[in-house]
N, C-alpha and C positions, 0 to 999 in steps of 0.2 A: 129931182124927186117930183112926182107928181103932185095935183093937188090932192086927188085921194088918199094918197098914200100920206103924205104931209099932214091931213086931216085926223084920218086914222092913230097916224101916232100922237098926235095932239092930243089927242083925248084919250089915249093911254095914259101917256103921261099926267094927265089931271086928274083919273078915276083911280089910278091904280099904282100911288108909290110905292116906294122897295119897300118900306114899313109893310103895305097892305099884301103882296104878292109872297112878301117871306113869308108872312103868317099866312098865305092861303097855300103855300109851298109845303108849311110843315104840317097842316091839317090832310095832308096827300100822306098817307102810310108810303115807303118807300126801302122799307127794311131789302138789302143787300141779297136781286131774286127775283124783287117784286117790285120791279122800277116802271113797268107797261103804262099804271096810271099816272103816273109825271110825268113823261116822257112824253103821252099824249096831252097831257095838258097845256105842259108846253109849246110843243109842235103848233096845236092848236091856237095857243095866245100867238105866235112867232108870226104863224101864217095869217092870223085875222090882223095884226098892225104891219102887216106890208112885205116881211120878211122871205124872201127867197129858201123855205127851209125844208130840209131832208130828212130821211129818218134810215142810218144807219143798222141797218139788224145787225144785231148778236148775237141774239139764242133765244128757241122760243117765242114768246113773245117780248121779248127784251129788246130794246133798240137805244143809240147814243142820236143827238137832236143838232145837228149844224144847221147853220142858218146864216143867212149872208143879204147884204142890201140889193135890190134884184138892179139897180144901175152899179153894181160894183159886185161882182160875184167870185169875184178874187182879188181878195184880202189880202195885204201885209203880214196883219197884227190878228189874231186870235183870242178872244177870251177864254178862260175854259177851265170848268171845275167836275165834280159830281154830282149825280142826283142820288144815289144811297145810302142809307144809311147804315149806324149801328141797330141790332134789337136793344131794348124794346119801341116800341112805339109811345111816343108822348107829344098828346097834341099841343095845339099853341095858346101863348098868353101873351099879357104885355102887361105894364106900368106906365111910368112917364118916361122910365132910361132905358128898360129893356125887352127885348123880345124871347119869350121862353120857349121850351120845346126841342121837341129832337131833332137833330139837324139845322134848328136856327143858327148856327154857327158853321157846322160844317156837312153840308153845306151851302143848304138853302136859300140863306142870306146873302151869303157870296153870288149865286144866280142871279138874287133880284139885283143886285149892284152892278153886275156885269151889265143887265140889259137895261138898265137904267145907262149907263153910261155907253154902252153902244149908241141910245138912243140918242145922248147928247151929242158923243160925237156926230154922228149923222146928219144930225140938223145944223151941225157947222162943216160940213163937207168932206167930214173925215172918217171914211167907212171902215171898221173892222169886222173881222168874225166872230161866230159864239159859234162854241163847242160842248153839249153838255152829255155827258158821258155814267153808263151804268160799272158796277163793279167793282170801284174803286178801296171798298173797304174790306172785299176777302182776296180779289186777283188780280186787278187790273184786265179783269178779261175785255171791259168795254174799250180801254186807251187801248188794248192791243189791237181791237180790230180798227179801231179809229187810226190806228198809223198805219195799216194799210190801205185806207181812204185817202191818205194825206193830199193837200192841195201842192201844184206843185209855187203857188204864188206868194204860200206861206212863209214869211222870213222869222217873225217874230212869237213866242205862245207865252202868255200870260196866265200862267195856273193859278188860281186861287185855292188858300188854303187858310182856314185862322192863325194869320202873325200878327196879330194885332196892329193892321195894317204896315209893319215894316218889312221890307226890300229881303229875301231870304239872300245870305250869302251863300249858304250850303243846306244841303237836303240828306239827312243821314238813311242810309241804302240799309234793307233787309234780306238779312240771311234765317229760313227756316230750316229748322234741324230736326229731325225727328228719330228717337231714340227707342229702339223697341229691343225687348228682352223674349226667353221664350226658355219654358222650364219643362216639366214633365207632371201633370195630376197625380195625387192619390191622397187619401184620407188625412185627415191633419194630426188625425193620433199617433199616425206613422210617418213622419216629416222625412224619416233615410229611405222610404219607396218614391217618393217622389225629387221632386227638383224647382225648387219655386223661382218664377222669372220677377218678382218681387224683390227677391234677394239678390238678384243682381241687377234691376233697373237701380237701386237707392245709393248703391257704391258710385255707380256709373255717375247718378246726376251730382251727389255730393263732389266728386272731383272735378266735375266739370263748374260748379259753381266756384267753387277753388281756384280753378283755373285762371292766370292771367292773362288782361285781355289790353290790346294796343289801346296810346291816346294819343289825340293830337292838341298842342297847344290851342288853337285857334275853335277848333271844331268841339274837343272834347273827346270823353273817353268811348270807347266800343261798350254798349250794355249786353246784359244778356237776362231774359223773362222767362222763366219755367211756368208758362200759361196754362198747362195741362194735362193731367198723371192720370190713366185709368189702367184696370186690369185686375187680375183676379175673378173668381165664380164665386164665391162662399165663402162664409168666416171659419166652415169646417174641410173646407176645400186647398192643397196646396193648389199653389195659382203657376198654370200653365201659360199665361202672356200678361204681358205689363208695357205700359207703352207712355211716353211723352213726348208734348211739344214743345219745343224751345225757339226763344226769336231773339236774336242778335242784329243789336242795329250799329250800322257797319259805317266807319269812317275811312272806312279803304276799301285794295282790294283784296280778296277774299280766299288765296289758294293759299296761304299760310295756316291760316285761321280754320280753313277746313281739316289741314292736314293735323290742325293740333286738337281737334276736337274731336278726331275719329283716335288719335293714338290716347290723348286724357279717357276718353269712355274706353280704351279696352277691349277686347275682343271678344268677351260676357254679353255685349250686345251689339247689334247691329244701327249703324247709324247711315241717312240720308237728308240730300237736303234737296227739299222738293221743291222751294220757291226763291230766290231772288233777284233785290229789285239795288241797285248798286248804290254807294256811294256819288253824292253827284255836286259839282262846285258849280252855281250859276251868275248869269249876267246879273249886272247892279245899272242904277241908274244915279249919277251922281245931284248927291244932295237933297238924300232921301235916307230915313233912317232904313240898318240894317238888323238882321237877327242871323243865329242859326237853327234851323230846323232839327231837330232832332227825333222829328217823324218822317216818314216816307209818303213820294205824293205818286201818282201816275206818271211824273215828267221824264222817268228813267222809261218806261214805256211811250212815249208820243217823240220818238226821237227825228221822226219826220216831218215835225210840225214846228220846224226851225228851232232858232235861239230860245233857251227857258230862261223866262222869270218865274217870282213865287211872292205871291204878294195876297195878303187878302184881312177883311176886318174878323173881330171876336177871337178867345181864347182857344189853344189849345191845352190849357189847362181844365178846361171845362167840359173841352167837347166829350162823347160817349158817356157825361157823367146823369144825374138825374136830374142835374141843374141845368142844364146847359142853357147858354143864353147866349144872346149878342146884342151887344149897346146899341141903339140906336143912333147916336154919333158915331160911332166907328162905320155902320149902315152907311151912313151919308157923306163922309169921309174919304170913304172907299170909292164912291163915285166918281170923286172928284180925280182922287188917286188914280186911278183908273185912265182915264181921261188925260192925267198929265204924264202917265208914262206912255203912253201909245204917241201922243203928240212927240213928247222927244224921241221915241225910237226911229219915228218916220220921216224925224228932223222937220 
């Protein structure tokens, strides 16, 4: 490394810890759409302390941010999370233990600790990648195109996601279902002219919540979330469409499960599944604690970007809520972590 470049990060490192960078990460709006100003932000921080770094488009003005050490421009090891978030927008705080705000946890925090521990590694001669990616909280559309970029030098990806820093053994995969009915309008005083698709989306979902869903010892059971029910015109209107969304998060795979959820709803409605993301069992690194996820991350998406881990500080208990937070130690923690699984993956 040069001495500029050496200098440069130096004095990142001194002006600007993961403490300061989270909170100036979460004061950046980023809602899931509207990633341009992070994205640049980034870029721009990555590029001004030395970094070799690209900008990915996706859409629009949408772009994912890789970056690489310009003496080592292919990596092993990759870091790599999101920069979107959920709505609403909630900027930052702190106290003495925590960092507040939207996305301090997930997953804003996890950025600044990534590139904090890039940085360390570097300065002991151990280069990895960063990967920071849009979309992650409606499609994965940014990991998609991101693994069509894939490096081909890349063995290893380190997704971060809030585990409260422990080792994910498994990542629970989602299935989207969507349940639409369709009736015939006419006045509400005469309910035998019409045909309401209300009356038959209600049977449809109550069976389907009925419905038995597979478990597995280790991982746990298959859930299923009725997120979303609209339809109808008027309270004196029969209702001519009725619609819901369902999301089933999947500890396997999924053609049973389809086949039982189209015969449970019936042939009163029409059902589709327009989005998933799989079931997925990942690398561990021994003698480190472990969890099971029972969210979904992009890693079923970046499948070209080597071997997955899933590892990162703050609750998922917390995340999307009003409170959202991430401890300050788990911040610092996770650097370290960071840091000592990249060193052993590279032996």
């Amino acid at each position: 490394m040069n001495r500029a470049v050496h200098t440069a990060r130096s004095a990142i490192l001194s002006t600007m810890d993961a403490v300061t960078l989270t909170r100036q990460l979460v004061d950046i709006e980023s809602i899931t759409g509207n990633e341009a100003a992070i994205a640049n932000y980034l870029f721009g921080e990555l590029c001004r302390i030395g970094y070799q770094t690209r900008k990915i488009p996706v859409e629009g003005s949408r772009f994912n941010v890789y970056a690489t050490s310009p003496e080592h421009p292919s990596p092993a090891v990759v870091l790599s999370t999101h920069m979107d978030t959920v709505p609403p927008f909630i900027p930052s705080s702190e106290d003495a233990e925590n960092i507040y705000g939207r996305g301090s946890c997930d997953a804003k925090g996890i950025i600044a600790a990534q590139v904090a521990a890039s940085e360390k590694l570097s300065q002991q001669g151990i280069p990895v990648g960063l990967l920071f990616v849009v979309g992650e909280e409606r499609d994965s559309l940014g990991a998609e195109i991101a693994n069509q970029n894939a490096p081909a030098s890349c063995k290893f990806l380190i997704n971060g996601e809030p585990t409260e820093n422990r080792l994910g053994l498994a990542s629970k995969g989602t299935l989207r279902a969507e349940v639409t009915a369709r009736g015939r309008m006419a006045h509400s005083a005469y309910p035998e002219l019409g045909e309401s698709a209300i009356d038959k989306l209600i049977p449809a979902l109550t069976r389907l919540r009925a419905m038995p869903l597979p478990s597995d010892p280790e991982v746990g059971p298959c859930t299923l979330n009725i997120g979303l029910i609209e339809g109808g015109r008027a309270p004196n209107v029969i209702p001519d469409y009725a619609h819901a969304d369902l999301l089933y998060r999947l500890i396997g795979p999924t053609e049973d499960l389809r086949r039982q959820i189209i015969a449970t709803a019936s042939d009163q409605v029409e059902v589709t599944f327009p989005l998933e993301l799989p079931f997925q069992r990942l690398r561990t690194v021994d003698g480190l604690p472990t969890m099971i996820a029972a969210f979904t991350t992009d890693i079923p998406t970046l499948t070209n970007w080597g071997e997955p881990l899933l590892i990162g500080p703050g609750s998922i208990h917390v995340a999307h809520t009003d409170g959202e937070f991430i401890p300050k130690r788990q911040l610092h923690e996770a650097i370290e972590l960071y840091c000592t699984i990249a060193k052993k993956l590279l032996g």
